[in-house]
C-alpha positions, 0 to 999 in steps of 0.5 A, a space after each residue: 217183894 220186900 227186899 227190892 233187889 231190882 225196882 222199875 225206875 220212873 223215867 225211860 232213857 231216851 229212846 223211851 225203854 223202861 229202866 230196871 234197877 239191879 241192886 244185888 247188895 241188897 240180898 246180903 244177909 237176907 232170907 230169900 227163895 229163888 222162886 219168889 225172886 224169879 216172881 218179883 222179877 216177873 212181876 216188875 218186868 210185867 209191870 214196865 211192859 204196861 208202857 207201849 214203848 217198852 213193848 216196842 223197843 224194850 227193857 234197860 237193865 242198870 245193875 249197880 255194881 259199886 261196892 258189889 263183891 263176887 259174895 253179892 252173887 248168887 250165881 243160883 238166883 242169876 241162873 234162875 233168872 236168866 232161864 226164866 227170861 230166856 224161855 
């Protein structure tokens, strides 16, 4: 969890969603298992689900993407995510 490639932002949008902060430069040259990734993942969505209208209306995911390159990527890690939140 040290590496906070995605982080719950304090303030919802208007319609009262939480917002979930994607970073994904931040993995460049880290050490990481994908399953401890999916867990953060888990964990941060478990968190902003803690808010009632989050529950009702949903999550905003805000990656940012200046700077990213296609090496930002790691398709493994995104597919281990995608299949962790699709079920």
């Amino acid at each position: 969890m040290s590496i906070a490639f995605l982080r719950l932002l304090p303030d919802t949008d208007g319609t009262g969603r939480c917002n979930i902060y994607i970073d994904p430069r931040v993995l460049e040259g880290k050490e990481y298992n994908n399953e401890g990734m999916v867990r953060a993942a888990w964990l941060t969505l478990h968190e902003a689900l803690e808010t009632e209208s989050t529950q009702q209306k949903g999550v905003v995911f805000l990656v940012y993407l200046e700077g990213a390159l296609l090496r930002h990527f790691d398709r493994t890690l995104v597919k281990h995510l995608a299949n962790s939140i699709r079920g």
